[in-house]
C-alpha positions in Angstrom: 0.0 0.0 0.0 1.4 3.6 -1.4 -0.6 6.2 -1.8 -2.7 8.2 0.3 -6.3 9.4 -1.7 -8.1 12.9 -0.8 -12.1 12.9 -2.1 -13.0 16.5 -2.3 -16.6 16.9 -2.3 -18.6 20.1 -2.9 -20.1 20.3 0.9 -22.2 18.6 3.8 -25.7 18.4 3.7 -28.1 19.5 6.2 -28.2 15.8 8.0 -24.5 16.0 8.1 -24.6 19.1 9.8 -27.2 18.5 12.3 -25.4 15.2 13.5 -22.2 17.0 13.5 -20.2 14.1 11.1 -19.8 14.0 7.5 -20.8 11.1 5.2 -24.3 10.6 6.6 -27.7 9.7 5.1 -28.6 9.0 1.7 -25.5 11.1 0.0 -22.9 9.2 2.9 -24.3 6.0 1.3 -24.4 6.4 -2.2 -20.6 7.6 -2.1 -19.8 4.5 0.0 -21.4 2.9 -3.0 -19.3 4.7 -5.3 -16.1 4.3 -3.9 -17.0 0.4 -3.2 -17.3 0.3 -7.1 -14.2 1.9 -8.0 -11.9 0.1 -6.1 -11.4 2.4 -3.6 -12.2 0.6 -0.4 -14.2 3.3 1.8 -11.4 2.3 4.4 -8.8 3.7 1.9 -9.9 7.6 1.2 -10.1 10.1 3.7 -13.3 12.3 2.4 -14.0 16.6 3.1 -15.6 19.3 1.2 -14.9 22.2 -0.2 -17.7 24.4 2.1 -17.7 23.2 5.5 -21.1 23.6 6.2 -24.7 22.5 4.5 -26.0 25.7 2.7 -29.9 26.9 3.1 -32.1 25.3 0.9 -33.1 28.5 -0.6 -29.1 29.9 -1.0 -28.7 29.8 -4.8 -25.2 29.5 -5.7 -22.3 27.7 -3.3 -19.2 28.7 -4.9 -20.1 32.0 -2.7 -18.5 29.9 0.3 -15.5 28.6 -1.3 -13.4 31.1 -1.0 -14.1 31.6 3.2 -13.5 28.0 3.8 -10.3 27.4 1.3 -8.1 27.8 4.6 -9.7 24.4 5.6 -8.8 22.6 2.6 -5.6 23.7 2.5 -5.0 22.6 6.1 -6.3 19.3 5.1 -4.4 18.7 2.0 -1.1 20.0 3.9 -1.9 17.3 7.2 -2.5 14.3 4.8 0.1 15.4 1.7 -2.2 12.9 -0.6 -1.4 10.9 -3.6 -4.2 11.6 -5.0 -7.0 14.1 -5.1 -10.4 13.4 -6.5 -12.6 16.5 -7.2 -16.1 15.6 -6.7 -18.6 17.7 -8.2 -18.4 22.0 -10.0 -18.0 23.6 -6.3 -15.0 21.1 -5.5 -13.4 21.7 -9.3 -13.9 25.6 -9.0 -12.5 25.5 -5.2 -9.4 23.1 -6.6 -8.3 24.8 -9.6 -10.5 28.1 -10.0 -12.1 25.8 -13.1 -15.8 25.8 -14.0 -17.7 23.2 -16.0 -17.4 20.1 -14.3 -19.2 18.7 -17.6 -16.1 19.8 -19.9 -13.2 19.1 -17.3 -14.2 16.1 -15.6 -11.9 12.7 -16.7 -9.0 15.1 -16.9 -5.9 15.7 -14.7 -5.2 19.2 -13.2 -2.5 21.0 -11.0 -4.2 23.0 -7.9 -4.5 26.5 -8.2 -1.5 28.7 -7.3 -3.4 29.9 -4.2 -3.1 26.6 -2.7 0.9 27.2 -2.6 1.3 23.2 -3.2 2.2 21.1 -6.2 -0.7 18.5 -6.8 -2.7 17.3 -9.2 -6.9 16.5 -9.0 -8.8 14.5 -11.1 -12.5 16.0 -11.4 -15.6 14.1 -11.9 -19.3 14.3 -11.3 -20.1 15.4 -7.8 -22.6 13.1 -5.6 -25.5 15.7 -6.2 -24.9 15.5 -9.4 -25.4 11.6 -9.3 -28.3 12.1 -7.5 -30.2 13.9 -10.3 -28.6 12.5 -13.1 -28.5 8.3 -12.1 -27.2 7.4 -15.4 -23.6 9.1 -14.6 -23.4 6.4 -12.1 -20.5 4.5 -14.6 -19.1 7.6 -15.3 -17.9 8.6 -11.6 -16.8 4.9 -10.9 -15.4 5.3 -14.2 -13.2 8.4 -13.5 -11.8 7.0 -10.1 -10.9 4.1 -11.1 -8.6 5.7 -13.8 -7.5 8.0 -11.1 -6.8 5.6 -8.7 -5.3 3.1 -11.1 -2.7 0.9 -8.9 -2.7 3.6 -6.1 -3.5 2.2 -2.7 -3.2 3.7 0.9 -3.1 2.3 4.2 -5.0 5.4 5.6 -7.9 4.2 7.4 -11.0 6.8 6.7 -10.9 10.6 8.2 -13.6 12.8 7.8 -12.4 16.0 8.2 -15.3 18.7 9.0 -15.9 21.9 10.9 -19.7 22.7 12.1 -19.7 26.7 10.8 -21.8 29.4 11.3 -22.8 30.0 7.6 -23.2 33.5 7.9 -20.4 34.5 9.7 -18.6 32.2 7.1 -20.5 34.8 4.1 -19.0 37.7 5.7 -15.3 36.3 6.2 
């Protein structure tokens, strides 16, 4: 076992967040699924977000938070120095590599963005939510990890890394 793998997802949702752990409920299941499928035992990945905290139901755009909660992810991707960093979804590709269109860059390999001050790569593919509305990209995201994972291994047993933040205050930062 070699490598250490980083899932980046887009952000919590509200059951994560009002049980105070990530990877709960429905969404916490159906990447389990994922990861299952790839390869990638769930045992093997260490899993965060981009926005450390669910948004409102009626808040219309997330990359808003991205930039307030980078520091996090930075912090995260510093403490595990990964092999490998899977971009899950638009919000975790924008909040990555400044990129939009998960659409057009997912499959792809990309070098974070400068403000990250570290030399890795991500590999973007369709985020969970994305998954959720659009079942048939299923194969696509098991797809995408497995080529991203392709003979990488890590002994790292699962971390969830996650802050409970006050959303607003996290607006105004």
């Amino acid at each position: 076992m070699q490598g250490k793998i980083l899932v980046v997802t887009s952000y919590p949702t509200g059951e994560d967040d009002l049980r105070g752990e990530y990877g709960t409920g429905k969404k916490g299941a159906l990447l389990r699924k994922v990861l299952k499928d790839s390869g990638v035992l769930y045992d093997d990945a260490t899993i965060t977000s981009c926005v450390r905290c669910a948004p409102p139901t009626f808040f219309p755009n997330i990359t808003h938070s991205i930039g307030p909660c980078r520091p996090y992810l930075q912090e995260d991707i510093a403490q595990l120095q990964p092999t490998i960093i899977i971009s899950m979804g638009n919000a975790a590709l924008v909040s990555l590599t400044k990129k939009s269109g998960i659409k057009k860059h997912r499959g792809k390999v990309y070098p974070l963005h400068k403000d990250f001050g570290m030399m890795y790569n991500t590999h973007p593919t369709y985020g969970i939510e994305d998954l959720v509305k659009v079942p048939t990209y299923y194969k696509v995201i098991v797809s995408d990890i497995r080529n991203a994972t392709k003979g990488q291994t890590t002994p790292a047993k699962v971390q969830f890394t996650y802050w409970k933040v006050d959303y607003g205050s996290a607006l105004q930062a």
